[in-house]
C-alpha positions as a printed Julia matrix, in Angstrom:
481×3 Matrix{Float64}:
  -94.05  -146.27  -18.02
  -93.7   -144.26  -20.77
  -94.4   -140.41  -20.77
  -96.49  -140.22  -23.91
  -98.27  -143.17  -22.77
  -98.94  -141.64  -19.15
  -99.65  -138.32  -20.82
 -102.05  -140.12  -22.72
 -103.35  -142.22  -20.08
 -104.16  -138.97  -17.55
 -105.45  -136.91  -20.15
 -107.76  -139.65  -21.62
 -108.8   -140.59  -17.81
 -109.55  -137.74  -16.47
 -111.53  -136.42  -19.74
 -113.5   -139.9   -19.88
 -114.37  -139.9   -16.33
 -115.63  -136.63  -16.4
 -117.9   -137.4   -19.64
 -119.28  -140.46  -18.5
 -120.37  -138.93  -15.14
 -121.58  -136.24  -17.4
 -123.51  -138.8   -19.92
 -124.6   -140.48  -16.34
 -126.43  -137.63  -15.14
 -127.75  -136.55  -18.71
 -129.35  -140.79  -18.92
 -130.4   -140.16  -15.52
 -132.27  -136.82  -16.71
 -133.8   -137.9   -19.96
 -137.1   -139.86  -18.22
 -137.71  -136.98  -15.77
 -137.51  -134.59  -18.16
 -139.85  -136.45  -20.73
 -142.45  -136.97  -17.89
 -142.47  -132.99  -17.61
 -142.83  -132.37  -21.0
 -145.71  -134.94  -20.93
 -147.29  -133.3   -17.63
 -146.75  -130.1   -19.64
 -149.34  -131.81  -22.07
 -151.7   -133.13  -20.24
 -152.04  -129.83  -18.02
 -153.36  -128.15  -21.4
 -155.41  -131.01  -22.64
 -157.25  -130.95  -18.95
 -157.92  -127.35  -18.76
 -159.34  -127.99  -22.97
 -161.86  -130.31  -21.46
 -162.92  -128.65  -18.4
 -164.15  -125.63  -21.12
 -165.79  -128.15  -23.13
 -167.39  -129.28  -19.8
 -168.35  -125.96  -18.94
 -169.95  -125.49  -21.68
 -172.18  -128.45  -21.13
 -173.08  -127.49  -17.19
 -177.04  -127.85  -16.25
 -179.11  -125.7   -14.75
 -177.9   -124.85  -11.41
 -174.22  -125.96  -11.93
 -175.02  -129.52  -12.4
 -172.96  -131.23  -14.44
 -174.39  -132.73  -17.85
 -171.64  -135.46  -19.11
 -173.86  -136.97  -21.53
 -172.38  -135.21  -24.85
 -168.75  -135.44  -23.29
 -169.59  -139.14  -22.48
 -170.05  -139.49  -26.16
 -167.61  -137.57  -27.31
 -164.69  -139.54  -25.26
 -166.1   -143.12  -26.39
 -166.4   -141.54  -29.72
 -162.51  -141.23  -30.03
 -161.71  -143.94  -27.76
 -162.68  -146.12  -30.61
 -161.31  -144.03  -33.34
 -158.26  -146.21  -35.51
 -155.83  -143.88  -36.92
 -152.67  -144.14  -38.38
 -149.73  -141.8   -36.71
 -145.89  -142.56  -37.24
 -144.57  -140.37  -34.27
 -140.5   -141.18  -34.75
 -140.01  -144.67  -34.4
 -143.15  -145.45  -32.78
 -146.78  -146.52  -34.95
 -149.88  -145.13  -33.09
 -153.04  -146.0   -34.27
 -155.51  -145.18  -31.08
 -156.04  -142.69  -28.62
 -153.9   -143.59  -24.88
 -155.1   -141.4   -22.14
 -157.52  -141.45  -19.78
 -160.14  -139.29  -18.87
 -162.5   -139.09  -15.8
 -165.17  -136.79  -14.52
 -165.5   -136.22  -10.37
 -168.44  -134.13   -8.99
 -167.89  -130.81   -6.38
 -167.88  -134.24   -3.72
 -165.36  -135.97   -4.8
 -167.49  -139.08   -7.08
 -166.76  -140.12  -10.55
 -169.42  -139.14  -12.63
 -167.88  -140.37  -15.72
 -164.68  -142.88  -16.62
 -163.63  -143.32  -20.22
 -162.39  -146.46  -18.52
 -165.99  -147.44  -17.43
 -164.17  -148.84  -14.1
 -164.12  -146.05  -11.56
 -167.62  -144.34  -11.96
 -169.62  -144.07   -8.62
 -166.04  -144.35   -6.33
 -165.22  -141.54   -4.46
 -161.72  -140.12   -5.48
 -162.04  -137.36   -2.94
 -158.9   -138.2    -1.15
 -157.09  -138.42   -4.15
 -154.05  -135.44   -4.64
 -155.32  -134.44   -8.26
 -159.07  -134.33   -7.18
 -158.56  -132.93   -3.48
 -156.35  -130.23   -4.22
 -158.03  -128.99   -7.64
 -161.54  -128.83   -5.46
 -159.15  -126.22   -2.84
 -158.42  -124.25   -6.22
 -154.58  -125.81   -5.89
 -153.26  -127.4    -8.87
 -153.86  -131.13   -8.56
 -151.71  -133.92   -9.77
 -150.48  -137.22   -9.18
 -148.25  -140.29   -9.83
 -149.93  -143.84   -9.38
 -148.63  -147.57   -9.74
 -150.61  -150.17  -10.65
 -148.53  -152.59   -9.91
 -146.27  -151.48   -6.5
 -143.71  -154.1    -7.77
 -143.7   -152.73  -10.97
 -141.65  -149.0   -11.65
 -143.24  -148.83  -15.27
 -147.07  -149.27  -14.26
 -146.58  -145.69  -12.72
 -149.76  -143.58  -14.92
 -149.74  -139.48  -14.5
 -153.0   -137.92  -13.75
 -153.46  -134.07  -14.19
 -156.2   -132.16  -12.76
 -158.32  -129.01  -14.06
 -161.37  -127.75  -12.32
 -164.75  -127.34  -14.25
 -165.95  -123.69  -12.6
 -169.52  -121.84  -12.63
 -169.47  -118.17  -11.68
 -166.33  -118.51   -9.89
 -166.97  -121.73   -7.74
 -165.5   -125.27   -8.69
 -168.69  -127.73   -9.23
 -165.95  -130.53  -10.89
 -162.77  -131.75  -11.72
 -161.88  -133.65  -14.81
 -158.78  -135.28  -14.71
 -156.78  -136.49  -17.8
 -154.26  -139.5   -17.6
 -150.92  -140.87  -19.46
 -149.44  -144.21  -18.74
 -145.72  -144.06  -18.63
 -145.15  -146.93  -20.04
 -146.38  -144.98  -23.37
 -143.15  -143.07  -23.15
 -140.68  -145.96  -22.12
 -140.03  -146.25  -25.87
 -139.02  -142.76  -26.36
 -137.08  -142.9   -22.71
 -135.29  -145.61  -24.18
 -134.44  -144.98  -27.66
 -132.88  -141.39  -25.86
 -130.92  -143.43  -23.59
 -129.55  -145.51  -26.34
 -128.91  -143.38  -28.49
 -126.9   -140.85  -25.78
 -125.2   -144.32  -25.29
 -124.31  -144.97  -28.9
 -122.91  -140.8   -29.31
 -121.66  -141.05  -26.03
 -118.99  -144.14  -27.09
 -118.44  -142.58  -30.04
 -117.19  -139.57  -28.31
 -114.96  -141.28  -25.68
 -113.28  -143.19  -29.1
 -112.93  -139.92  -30.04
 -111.05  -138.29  -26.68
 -109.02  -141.38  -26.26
 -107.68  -140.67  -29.79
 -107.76  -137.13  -29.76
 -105.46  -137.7   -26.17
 -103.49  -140.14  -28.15
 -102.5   -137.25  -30.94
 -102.22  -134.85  -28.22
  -99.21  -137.29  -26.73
  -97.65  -138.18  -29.71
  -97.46  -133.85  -30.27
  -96.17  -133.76  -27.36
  -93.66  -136.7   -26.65
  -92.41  -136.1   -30.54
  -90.2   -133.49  -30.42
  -88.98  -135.24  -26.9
  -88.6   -138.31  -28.62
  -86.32  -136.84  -31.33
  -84.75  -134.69  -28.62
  -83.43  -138.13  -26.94
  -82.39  -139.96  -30.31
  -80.08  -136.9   -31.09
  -78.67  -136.91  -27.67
  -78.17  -140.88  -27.3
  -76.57  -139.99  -30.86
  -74.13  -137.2   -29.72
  -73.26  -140.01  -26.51
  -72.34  -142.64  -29.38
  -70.42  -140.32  -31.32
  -72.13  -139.74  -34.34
  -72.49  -136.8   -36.65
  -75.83  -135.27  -36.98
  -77.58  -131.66  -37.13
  -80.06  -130.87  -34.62
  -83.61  -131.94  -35.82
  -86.41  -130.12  -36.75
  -88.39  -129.5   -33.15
  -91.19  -126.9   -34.25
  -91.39  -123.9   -32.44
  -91.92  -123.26  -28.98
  -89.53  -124.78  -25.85
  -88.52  -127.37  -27.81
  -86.91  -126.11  -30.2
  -84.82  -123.49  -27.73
  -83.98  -126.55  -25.62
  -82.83  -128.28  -29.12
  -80.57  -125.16  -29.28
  -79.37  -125.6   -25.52
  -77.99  -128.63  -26.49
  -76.39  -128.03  -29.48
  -74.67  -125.07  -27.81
  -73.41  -127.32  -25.04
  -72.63  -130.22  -27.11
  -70.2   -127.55  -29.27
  -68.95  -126.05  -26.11
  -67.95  -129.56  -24.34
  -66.46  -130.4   -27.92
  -64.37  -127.59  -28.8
  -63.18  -128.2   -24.86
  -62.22  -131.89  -25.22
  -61.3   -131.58  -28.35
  -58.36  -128.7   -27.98
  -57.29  -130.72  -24.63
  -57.36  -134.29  -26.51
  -55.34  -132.36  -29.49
  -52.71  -130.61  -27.54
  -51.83  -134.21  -25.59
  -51.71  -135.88  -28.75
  -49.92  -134.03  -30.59
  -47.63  -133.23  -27.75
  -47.01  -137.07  -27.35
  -46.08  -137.27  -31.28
  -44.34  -134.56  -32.0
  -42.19  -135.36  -28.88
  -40.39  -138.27  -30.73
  -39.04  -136.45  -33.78
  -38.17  -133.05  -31.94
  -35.83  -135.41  -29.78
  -34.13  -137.01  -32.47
  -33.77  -133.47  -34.42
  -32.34  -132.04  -30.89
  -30.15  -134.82  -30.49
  -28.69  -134.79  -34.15
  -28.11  -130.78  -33.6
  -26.3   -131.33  -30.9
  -24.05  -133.88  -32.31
  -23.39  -131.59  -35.07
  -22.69  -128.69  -32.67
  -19.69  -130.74  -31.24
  -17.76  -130.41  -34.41
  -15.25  -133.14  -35.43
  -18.12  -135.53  -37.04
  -16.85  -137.4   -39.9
  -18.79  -136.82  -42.86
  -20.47  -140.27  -43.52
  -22.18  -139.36  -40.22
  -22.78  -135.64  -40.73
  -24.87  -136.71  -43.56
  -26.79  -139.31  -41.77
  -27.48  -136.44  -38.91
  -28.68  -133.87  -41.48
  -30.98  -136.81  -43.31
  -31.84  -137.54  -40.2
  -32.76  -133.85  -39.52
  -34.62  -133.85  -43.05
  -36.76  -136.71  -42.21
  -38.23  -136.18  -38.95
  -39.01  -132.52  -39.83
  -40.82  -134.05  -42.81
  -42.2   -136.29  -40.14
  -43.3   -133.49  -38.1
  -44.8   -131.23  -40.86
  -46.86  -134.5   -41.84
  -47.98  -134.77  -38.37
  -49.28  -131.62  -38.6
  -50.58  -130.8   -41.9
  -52.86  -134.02  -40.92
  -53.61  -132.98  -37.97
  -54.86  -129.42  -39.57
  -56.9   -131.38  -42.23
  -58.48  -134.19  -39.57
  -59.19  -130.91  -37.5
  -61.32  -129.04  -40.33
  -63.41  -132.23  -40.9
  -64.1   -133.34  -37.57
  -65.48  -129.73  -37.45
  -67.96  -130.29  -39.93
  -71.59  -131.8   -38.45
  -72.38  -131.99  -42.12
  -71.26  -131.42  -45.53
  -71.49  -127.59  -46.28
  -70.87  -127.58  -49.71
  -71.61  -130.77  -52.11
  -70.73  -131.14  -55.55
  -71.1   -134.31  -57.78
  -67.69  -136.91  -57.72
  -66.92  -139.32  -60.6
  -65.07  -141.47  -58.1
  -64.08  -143.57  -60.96
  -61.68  -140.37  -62.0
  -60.63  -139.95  -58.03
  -59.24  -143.41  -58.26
  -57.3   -142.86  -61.09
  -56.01  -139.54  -59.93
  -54.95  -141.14  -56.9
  -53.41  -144.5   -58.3
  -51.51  -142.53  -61.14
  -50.08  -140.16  -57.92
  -48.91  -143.13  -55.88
  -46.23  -144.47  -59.11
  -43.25  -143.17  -57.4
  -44.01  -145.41  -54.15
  -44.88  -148.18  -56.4
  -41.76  -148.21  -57.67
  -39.8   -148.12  -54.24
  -40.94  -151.58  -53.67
  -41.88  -152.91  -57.07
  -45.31  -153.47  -56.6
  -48.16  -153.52  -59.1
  -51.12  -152.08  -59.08
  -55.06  -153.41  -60.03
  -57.31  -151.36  -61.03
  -61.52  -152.63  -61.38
  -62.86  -149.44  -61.95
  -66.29  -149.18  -64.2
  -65.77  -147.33  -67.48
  -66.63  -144.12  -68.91
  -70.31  -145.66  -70.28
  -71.35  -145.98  -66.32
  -69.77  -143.85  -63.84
  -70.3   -144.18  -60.46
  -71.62  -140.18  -59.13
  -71.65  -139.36  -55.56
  -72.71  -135.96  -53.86
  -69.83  -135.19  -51.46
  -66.52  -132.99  -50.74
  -63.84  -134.01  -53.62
  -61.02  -132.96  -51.51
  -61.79  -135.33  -48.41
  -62.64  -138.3   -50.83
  -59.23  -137.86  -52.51
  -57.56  -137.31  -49.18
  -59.04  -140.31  -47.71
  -58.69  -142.87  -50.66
  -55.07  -140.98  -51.18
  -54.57  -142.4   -47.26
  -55.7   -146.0   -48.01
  -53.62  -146.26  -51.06
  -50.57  -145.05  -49.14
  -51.56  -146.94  -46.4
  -51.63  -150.1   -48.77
  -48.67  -149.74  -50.26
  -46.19  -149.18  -46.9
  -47.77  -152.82  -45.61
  -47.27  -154.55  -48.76
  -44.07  -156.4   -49.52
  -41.64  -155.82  -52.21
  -42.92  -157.22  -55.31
  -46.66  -157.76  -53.97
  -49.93  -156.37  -55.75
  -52.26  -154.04  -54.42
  -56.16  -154.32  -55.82
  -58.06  -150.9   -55.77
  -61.42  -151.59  -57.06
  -65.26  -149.43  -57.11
  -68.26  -151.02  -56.46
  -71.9   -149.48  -57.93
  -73.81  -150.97  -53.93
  -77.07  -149.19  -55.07
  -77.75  -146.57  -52.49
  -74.2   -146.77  -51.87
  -70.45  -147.23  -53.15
  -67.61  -148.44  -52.34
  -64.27  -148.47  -52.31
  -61.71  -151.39  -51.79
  -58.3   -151.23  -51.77
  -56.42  -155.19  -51.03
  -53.32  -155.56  -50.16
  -50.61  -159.23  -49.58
  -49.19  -157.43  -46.69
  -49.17  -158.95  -43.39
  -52.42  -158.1   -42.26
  -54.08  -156.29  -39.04
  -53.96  -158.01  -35.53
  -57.74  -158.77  -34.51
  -56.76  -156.94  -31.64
  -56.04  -154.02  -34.16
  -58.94  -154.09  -36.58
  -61.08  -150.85  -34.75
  -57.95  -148.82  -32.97
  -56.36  -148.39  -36.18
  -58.84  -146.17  -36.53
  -58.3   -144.22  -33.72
  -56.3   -140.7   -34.05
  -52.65  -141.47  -32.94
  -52.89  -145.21  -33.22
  -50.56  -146.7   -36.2
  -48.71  -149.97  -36.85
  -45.38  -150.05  -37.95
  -44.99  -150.14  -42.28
  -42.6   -152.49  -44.56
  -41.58  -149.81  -46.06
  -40.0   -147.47  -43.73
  -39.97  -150.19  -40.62
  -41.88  -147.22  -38.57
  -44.92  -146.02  -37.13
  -47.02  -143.62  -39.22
  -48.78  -140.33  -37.6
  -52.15  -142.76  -36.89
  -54.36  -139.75  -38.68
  -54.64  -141.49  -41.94
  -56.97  -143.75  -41.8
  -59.13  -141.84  -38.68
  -59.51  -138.99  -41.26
  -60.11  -141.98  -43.54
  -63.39  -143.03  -41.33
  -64.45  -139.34  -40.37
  -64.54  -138.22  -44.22
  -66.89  -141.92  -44.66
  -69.24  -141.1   -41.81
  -69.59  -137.46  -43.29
  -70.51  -138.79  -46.06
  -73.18  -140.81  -44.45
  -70.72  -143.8   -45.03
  -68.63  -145.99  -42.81
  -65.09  -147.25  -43.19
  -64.22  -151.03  -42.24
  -60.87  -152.8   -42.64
  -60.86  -156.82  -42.73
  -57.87  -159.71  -42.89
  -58.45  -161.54  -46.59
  -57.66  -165.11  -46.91
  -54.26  -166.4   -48.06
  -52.63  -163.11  -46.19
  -52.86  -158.98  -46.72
  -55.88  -156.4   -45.89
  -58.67  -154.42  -47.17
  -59.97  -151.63  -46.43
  -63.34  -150.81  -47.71
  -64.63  -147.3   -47.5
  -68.57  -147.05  -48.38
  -69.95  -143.61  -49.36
  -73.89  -142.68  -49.74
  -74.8   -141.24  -52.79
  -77.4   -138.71  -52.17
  -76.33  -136.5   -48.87
């Protein structure tokens, strides 16, 4: 699994769970706490109508319900018209009855329950003690939403309670508002858990980003590529970035001086012995002159030999440095090619070869943003290369290519071609083939500082057999670093 998707996962999880138990307990709440507000009500509205009953008390305490009586019918048949919210209410919907100091109903705006006695009932019993009386009755035992609230108030004459008048609610008057709560803590509810999941799924990606780009540079750095660390923010990150970078460097400069020293140990090996050996011959005296010459040219060439080795070897070195271009100017590779073709004459004429050039003209140049020096150097190296495979009298092609985004390079020769076996070592730093020319092996730096100036150049260098015999060797360069 993933860590930005487990990250996302836990976070979203744990947050959800928590907010549905919370919206839960809040659904669970809403009906209980509208059935307080309503008992809140009603315990007003009772205590209004015991004054008004009051009021009305006969002689002696009695109680005279004829007015209320009237008054109750009066807006029991009342039509109105009262948009409360969603809900159209256009009569009256409580209850209201009367019970005597015993316990009787003396008056039911119901007309049902006059003349029963309602002593034992909680809202009349405990309102006669002087308690506050109330109750919660189903109609239907079956039947959770016949439940109707009665609240109690006492009707009281010089201190003593002579009545109770007791208001009602049903609660299935309130089921709409119960509901459309409900639903509507529902509807928010979703909307907020859409919300966290996405919120948790931002909060990952924040997270795992940097991580992300963390691994691609690293799986980069494993495959040998050239890139600068990336961008992680601030924070950890961006020190661990650092950490890696540093150790990358350190393991680098580390392989890279031991690799170096046995390489060029291994090359330079070959033309020290031959200059020892020719010394020595010459040190013996008595060496006719034919051969004292050959021993001194002999001298002469491998030094040049060696100095090549090395001046390459300083020039691969400062590139393989570079992560990344340091300083760019704009190329007219057009005018590099013909810098570097006019240069090569004097080998050209060794063997008699000709040379091609497809270059566009003047009216559309082909402009790249690189290092001039390692773009001569490395075409210099392929045109070189070119010209020691090729046989005497052949034709080399050096051609530029407008690829878009890109351009390229391509330099064919009739030579004998690369071995299959061949195509991606040559490539490699110390691996050469031997030339027509000179029947020898070259340094092998020429065309791996041939690749390493195309891949800093965001670029890539390729060689492939042609058809009907000989090479190329394309070298593609980006445009824009």
């Amino acid at each position: 699994m993933k860590l930005n998707f487990s990250i996302m996962a836990g976070f979203g999880a744990i947050v959800v769970a928590g907010f549905l138990w919370l919206l839960k307990d809040l659904r669970n709440s809403v009906e209980p706490q509208y059935l307080q507000a309503t008992e809140e009500s009603l315990v007003d509205i009772a205590h209004i109508l015991a004054a008004v009953l009051e009021q009305e008390l006969a002689g002696g305490g009695a109680l005279e319900i004829n007015r209320f009586s009237d008054a109750m019918h009066s807006a029991a048949l009342r039509r109105f018209e009262a948009q409360v919210y969603s809900l159209k209410k256009t009569s009256v919907g409580m209850g209201v009855y009367v019970c005597d100091a015993s316990g009787t109903v003396v008056f039911d705006s119901e007309g049902s329950r006059e003349g029963k006695d309602y002593s034992k009932w909680n809202d009349v019993v405990k309102t006669l003690r002087g308690e506050y009386g109330a109750r919660s009755t189903r109609t239907d035992e079956r039947d959770a939403l016949s439940s109707i609230l009665y609240v109690a108030a006492p009707v009281v004459r010089d201190g003593a309670i002579v009545g109770v008048v007791t208001v009602s609610k049903p609660q299935r008057a309130m089921r709409q508002f119960i509901d459309e709560t409900r639903k509507r803590m529902v509807w928010i509810g979703g909307i907020a858990c859409v919300g966290i999941v996405l919120v948790a799924a931002l909060f990952s990606y924040w997270m795992i980003y940097p991580v992300r780009r963390l691994t691609a540079y690293v799986r980069a750095l494993r495959d040998g590529e050239r890139l600068p660390v990336p961008d992680l923010g601030h924070g950890e990150f961006r020190t661990l970035g650092r950490a890696f970078e540093e150790m990358r460097d350190a393991l680098e400069g580390r392989n890279y001086v031991e690799n170096y020293v046995q390489n060029l140990t291994h090359e330079i090996k070959s033309p020290l012995a031959a200059i020892r050996g020719a010394v020595e011959l010459l040190q013996e005296g008595d060496v006719p002159p034919d051969k004292e010459q050959r021993f001194l040219s002999n001298i002469h060439d491998e030094t040049l030999r060696s100095q090549n080795i090395v001046d390459r070897l300083l020039h691969l070195a400062a590139l393989e440095s570079q992560k990344t271009l340091q300083v760019t100017t704009e190329v007219e590779l057009g005018q590099v090619l013909h810098r570097v073709c006019d240069g090569a004459y004097p080998l050209l004429e060794q063997k008699n070869l000709a040379l091609v050039r497809k270059v566009p003209d003047e009216n559309s140049p082909v402009l790249v943003h690189g290092d001039i020096f390692a773009l001569r150097m490395a075409i210099n190296n392929v045109v070189t290369n070119a010209i020691d495979f090729s046989p005497e009298g052949g034709e080399i092609l050096v051609s530029l290519v407008d690829e878009g985004c890109f351009a390229e390079v391509r330099v064919s020769d009739r030579g004998p071609g690369v071995p299959e076996y061949a195509r991606e070592k040559v490539f490699e730093r110390f691996y050469s083939l031997k030339g027509q020319l000179t029947g020898r092996k070259g340094s092998g730096l020429g065309l791996c500082f041939v690749r390493e100036a195309a891949e800093l150049h965001g670029g890539s260098a390729m060689i492939q057999n042609r058809k009907g015999g000989g090479s190329e060797l394309v070298i593609r360069i980006r445009k824009e670093p």
